[in-house]
Backbone bond lengths (Angstrom), bond angles and torsions (degrees), N, CA, C in turn:
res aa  C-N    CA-C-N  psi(-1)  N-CA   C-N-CA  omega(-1)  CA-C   N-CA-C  phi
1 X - - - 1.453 - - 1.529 111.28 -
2 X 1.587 105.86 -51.37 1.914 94.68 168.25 1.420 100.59 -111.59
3 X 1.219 98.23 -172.54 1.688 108.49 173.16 1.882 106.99 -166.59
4 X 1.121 102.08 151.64 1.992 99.41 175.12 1.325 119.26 -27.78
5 X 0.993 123.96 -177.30 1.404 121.12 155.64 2.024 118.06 -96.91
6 X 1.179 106.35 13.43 1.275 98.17 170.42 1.885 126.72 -89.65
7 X 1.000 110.06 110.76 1.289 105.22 -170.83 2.099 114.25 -118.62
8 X 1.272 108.75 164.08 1.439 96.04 168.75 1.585 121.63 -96.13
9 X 1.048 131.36 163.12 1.211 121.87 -178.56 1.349 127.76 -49.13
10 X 1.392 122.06 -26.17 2.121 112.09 155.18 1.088 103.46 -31.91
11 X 1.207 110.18 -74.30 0.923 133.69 -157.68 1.834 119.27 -51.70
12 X 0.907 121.95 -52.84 1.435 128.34 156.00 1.739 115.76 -33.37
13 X 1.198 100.42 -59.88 1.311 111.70 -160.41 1.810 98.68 -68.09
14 X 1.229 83.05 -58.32 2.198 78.88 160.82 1.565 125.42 -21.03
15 X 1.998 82.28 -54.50 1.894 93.69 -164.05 1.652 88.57 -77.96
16 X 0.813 136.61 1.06 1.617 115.46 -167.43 1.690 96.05 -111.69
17 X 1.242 107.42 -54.68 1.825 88.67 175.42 1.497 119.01 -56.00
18 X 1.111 104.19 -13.98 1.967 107.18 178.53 1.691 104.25 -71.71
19 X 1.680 95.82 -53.50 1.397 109.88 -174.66 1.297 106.86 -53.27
20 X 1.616 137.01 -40.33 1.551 129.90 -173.60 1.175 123.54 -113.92
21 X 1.655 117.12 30.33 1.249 133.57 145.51 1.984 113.47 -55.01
22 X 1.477 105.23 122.35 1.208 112.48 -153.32 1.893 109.80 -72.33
23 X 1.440 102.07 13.04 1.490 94.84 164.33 1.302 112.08 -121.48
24 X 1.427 113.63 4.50 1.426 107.76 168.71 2.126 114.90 -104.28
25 X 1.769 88.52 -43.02 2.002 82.01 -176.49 1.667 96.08 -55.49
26 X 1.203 166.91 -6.10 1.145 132.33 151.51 1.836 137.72 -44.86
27 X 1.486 93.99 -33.37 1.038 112.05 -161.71 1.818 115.11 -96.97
28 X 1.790 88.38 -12.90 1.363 109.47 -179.36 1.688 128.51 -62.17
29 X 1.239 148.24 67.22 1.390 172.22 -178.06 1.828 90.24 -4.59
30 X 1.891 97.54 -81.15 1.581 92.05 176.90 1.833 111.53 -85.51
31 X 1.229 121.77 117.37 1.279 113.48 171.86 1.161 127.95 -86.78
32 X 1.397 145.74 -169.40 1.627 132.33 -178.52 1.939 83.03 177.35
33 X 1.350 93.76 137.75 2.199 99.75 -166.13 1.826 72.89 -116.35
34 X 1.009 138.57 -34.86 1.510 113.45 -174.21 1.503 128.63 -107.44
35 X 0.850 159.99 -112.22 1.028 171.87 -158.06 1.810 116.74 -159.81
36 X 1.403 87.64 -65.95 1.901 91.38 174.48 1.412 101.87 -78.83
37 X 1.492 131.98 -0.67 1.342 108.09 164.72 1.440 121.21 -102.21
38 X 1.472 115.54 -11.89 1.695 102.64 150.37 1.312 111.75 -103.01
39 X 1.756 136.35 47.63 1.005 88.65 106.18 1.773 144.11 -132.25
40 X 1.140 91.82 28.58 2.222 122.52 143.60 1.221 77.03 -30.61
41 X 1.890 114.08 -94.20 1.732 119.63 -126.87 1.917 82.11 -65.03
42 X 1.500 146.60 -52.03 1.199 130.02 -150.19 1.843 98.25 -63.07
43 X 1.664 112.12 -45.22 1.714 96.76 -178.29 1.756 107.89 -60.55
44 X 0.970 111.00 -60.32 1.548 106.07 -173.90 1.494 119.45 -69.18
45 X 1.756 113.01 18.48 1.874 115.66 145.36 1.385 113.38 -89.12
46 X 1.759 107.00 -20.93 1.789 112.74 -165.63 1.563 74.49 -73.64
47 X 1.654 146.86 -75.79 1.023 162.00 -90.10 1.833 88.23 -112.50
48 X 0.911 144.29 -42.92 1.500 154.26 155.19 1.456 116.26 -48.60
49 X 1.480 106.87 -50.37 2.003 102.96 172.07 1.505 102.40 -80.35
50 X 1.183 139.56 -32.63 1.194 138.56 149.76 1.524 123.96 -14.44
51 X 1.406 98.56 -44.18 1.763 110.35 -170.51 2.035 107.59 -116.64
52 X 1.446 91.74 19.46 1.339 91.31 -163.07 1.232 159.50 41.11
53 X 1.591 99.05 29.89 1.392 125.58 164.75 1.273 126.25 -78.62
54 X 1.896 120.98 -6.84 1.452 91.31 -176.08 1.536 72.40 -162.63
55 X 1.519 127.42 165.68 1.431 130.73 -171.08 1.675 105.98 -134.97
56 X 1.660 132.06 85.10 0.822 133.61 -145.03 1.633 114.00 -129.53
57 X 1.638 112.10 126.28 1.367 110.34 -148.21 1.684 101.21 -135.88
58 X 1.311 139.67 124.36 0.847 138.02 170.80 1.620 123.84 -67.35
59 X 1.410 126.96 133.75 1.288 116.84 -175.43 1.723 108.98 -94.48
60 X 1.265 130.74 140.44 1.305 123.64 -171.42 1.857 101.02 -138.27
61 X 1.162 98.04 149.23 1.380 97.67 -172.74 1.610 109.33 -87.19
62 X 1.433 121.00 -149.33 1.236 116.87 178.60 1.550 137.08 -83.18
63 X 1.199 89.16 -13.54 1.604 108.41 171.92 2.056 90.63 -101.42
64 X 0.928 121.23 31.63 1.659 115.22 164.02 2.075 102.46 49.04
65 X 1.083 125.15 22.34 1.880 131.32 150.50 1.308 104.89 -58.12
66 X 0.624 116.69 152.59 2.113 131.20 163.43 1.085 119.61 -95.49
67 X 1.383 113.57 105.17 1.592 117.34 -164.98 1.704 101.41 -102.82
68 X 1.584 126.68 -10.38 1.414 121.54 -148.55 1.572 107.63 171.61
69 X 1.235 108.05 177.31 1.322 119.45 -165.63 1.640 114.48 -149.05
70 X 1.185 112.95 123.35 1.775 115.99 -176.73 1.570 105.35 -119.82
71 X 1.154 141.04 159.48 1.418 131.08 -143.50 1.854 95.64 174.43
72 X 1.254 107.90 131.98 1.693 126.51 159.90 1.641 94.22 -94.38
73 X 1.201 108.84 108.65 1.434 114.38 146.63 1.367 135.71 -98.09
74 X 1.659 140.67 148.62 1.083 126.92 -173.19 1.246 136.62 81.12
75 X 1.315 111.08 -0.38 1.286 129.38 172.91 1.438 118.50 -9.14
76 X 1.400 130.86 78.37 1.447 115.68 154.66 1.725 113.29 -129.89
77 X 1.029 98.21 165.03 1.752 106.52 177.22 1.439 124.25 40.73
78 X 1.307 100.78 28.81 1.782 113.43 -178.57 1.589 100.91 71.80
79 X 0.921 116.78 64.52 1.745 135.19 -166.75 1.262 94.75 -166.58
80 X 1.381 104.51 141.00 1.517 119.57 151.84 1.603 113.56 -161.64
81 X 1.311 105.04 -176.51 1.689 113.74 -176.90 1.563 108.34 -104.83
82 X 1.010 136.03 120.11 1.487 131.76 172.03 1.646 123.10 -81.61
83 X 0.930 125.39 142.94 1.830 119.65 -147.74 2.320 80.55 -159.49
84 X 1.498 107.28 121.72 1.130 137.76 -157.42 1.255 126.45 -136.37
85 X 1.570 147.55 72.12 1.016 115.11 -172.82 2.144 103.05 -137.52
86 X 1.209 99.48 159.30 1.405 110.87 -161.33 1.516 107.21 -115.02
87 X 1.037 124.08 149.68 1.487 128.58 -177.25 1.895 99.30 -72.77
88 X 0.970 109.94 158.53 1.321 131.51 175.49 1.374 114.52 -46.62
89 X 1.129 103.50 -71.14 1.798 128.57 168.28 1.237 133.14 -32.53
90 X 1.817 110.35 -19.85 1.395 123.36 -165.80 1.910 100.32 -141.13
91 X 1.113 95.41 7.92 1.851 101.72 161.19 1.297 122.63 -39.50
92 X 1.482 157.17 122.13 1.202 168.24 167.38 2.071 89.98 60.73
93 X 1.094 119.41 90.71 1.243 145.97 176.69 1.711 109.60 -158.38
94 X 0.947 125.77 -19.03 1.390 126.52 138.57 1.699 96.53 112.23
95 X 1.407 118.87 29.49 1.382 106.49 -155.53 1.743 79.02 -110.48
96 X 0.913 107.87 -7.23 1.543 101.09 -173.64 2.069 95.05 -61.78
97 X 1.020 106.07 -44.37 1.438 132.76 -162.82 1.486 104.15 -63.74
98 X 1.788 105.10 -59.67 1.257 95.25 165.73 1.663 140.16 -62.71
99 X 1.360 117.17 -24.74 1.221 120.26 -172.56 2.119 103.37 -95.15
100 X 0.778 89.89 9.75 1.450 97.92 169.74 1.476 100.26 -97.30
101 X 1.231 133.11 -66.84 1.524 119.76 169.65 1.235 111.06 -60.75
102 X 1.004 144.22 -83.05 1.782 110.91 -168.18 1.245 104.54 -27.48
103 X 1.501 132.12 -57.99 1.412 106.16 -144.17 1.435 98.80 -76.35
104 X 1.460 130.64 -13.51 1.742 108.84 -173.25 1.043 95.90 -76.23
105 X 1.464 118.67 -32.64 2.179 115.06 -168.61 1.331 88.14 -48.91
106 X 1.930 132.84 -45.30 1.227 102.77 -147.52 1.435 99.42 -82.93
107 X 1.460 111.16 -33.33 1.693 99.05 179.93 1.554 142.06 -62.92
108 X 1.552 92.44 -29.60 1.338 100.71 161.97 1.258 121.22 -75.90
109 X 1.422 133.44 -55.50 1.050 152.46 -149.97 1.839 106.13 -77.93
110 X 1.349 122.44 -37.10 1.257 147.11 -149.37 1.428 108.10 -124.87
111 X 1.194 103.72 -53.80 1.866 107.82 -156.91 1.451 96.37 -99.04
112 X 1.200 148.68 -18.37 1.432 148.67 -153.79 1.512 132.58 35.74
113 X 1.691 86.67 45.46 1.639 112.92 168.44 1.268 92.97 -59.41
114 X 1.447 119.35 159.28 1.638 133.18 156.29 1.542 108.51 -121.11
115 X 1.368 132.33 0.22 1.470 119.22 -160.22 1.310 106.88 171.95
116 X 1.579 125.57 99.64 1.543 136.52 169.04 1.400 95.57 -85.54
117 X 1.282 97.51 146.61 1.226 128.85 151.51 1.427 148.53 -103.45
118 X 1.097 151.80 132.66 1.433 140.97 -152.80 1.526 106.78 -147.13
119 X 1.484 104.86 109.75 1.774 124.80 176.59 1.088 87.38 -104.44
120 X 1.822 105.37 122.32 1.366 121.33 171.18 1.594 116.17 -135.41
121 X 1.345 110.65 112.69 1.413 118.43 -178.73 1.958 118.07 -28.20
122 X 0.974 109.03 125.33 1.335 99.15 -172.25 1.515 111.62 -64.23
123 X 1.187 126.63 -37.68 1.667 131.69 -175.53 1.745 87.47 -84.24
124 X 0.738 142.93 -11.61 1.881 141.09 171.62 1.740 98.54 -60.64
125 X 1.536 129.09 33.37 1.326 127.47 159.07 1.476 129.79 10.15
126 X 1.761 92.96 -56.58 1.467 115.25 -153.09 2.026 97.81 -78.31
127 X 1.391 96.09 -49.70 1.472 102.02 -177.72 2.108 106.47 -81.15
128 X 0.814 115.21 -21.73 1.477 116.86 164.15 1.392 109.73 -49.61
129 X 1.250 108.33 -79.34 2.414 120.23 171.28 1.915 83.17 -43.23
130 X 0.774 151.93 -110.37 1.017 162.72 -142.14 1.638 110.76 -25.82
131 X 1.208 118.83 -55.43 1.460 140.49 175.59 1.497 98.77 -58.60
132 X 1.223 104.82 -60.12 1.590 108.86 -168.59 1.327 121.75 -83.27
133 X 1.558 119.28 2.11 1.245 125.90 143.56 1.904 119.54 -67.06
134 X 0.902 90.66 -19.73 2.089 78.63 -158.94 1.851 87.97 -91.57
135 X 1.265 92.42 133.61 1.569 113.50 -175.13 1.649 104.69 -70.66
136 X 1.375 116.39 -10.84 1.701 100.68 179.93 1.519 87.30 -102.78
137 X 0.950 150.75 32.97 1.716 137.88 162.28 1.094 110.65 -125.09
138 X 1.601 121.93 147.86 1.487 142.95 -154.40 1.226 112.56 -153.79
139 X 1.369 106.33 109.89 1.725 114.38 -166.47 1.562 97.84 -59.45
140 X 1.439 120.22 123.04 1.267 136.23 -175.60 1.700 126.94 -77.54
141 X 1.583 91.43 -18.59 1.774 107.07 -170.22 1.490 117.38 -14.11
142 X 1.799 106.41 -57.10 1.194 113.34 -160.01 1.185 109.87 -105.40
143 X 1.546 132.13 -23.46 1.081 136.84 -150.68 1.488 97.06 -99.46
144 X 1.152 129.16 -37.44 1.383 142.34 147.44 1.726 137.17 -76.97
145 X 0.970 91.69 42.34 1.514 110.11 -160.25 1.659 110.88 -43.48
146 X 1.659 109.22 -59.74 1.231 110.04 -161.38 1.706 98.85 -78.61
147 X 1.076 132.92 -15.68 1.316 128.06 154.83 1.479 121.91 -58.59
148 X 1.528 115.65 -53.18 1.125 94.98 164.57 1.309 141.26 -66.79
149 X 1.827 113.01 -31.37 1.508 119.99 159.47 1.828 93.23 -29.74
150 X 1.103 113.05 -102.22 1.386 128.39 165.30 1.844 107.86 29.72
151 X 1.578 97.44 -76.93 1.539 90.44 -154.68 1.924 88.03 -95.96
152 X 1.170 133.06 13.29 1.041 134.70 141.30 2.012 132.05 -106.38
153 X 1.156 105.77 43.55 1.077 125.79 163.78 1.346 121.98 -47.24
154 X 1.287 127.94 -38.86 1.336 133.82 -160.87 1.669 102.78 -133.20
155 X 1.349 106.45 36.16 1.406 120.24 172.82 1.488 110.71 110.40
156 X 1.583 113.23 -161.33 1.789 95.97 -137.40 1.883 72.56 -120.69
157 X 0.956 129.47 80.51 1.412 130.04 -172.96 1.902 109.28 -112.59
158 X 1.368 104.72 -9.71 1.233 98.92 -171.56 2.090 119.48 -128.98
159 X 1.255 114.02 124.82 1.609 108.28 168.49 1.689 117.61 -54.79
160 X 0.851 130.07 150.25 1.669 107.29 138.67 1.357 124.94 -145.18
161 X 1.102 96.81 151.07 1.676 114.13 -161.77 1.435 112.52 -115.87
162 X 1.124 128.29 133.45 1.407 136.39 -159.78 1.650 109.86 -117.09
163 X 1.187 124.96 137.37 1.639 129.83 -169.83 1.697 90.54 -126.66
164 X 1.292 125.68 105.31 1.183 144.05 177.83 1.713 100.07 -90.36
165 X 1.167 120.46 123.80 1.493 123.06 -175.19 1.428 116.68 -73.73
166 X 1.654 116.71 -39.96 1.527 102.30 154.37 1.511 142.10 -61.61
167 X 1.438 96.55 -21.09 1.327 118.06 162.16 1.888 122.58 -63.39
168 X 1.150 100.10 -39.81 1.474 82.96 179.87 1.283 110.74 -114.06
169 X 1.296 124.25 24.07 1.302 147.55 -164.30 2.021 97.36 -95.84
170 X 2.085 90.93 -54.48 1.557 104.62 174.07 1.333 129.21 -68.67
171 X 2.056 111.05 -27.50 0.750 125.97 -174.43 1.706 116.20 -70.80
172 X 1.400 110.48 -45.76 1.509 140.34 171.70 1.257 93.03 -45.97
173 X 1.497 132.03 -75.78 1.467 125.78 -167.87 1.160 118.02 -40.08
174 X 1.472 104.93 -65.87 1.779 128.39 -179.72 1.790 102.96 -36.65
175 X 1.135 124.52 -39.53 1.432 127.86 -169.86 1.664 94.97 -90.33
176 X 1.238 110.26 -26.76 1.667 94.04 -157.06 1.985 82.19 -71.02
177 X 1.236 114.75 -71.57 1.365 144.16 167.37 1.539 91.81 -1.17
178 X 1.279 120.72 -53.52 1.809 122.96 -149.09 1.993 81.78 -83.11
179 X 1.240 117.99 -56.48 1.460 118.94 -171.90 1.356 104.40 -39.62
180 X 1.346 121.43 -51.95 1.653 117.23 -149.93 1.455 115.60 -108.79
């Protein structure tokens, strides 16, 4: 479901026509308009988790292709921002869903994150229902105020949604528990 960020060039070129499909590069955090410029921005994400600034994981489908990209941005104080996006092709297939749990198991579980965060475009519809489906996230607006002031600084363009690690830690069980 994830994998490093090291990939070979198929493989790139995959992630980049996915990436600038015109309903996803909007939504895309790091962008790249050519080819040789993602892949600059893909070495200098290997070169950033390297230094522990950013925690960056490729999403791959079931045959292991690269459909997408999930990412800790912002890294401070065992906090970060989570930044997500999926190729066109594989929209409501549920992988969005899956690669969001692995990656908190790994952050919580592994990395000793305490608290994702999630800036989500307000007209971003699709990822709004999405957020506000998963039982460990909690629209943050108010409760996090000066954060959200924060990532709405320059107008009111953004939700935010908060991933509390005991929270989806309880939530994860409760579901694993209901499956088996």
């Amino acid at each position: 479901m994830l994998k490093r960020r090291e990939m070979n060039e198929q493989e790139q070129h995959v992630l980049f026509e996915l990436m600038t499909h015109p309903d996803v590069f909007p939504f895309v955090r790091q962008k790249a308009t050519t080819f040789d410029e993602f892949m600059i921005l893909n070495k200098q994400t290997i070169e950033a988790e390297e230094r522990g600034d950013i925690i960056s994981r490729i999403i791959v489908d079931e045959w292991k292709n690269p459909i997408g990209t999930i990412n800790l941005f912002d890294i401070q104080e065992q906090c970060g921002f989570l930044g997500t996006w999926i190729g066109k092709d594989y929209h409501g297939k549920g992988f969005n869903t899956l690669a969001k749990i692995a990656f908190l198991q790994e952050l919580f579980g592994e990395r000793k994150i305490n608290t994702v965060f999630m800036r989500i475009r307000r007209e971003n519809i699709r990822s709004r229902k999405a957020a506000e489906k998963l039982s460990y996230a909690v629209k943050a607006n108010e409760s996090r105020s000066s954060i959200f002031q924060e990532v709405n600084r320059e107008g009111y363009k953004y939700d935010l949604y908060e991933i509390p690690k005991d929270l989806f830690a309880m939530s994860y069980l409760t579901e694993e528990n209901m499956i088996h």
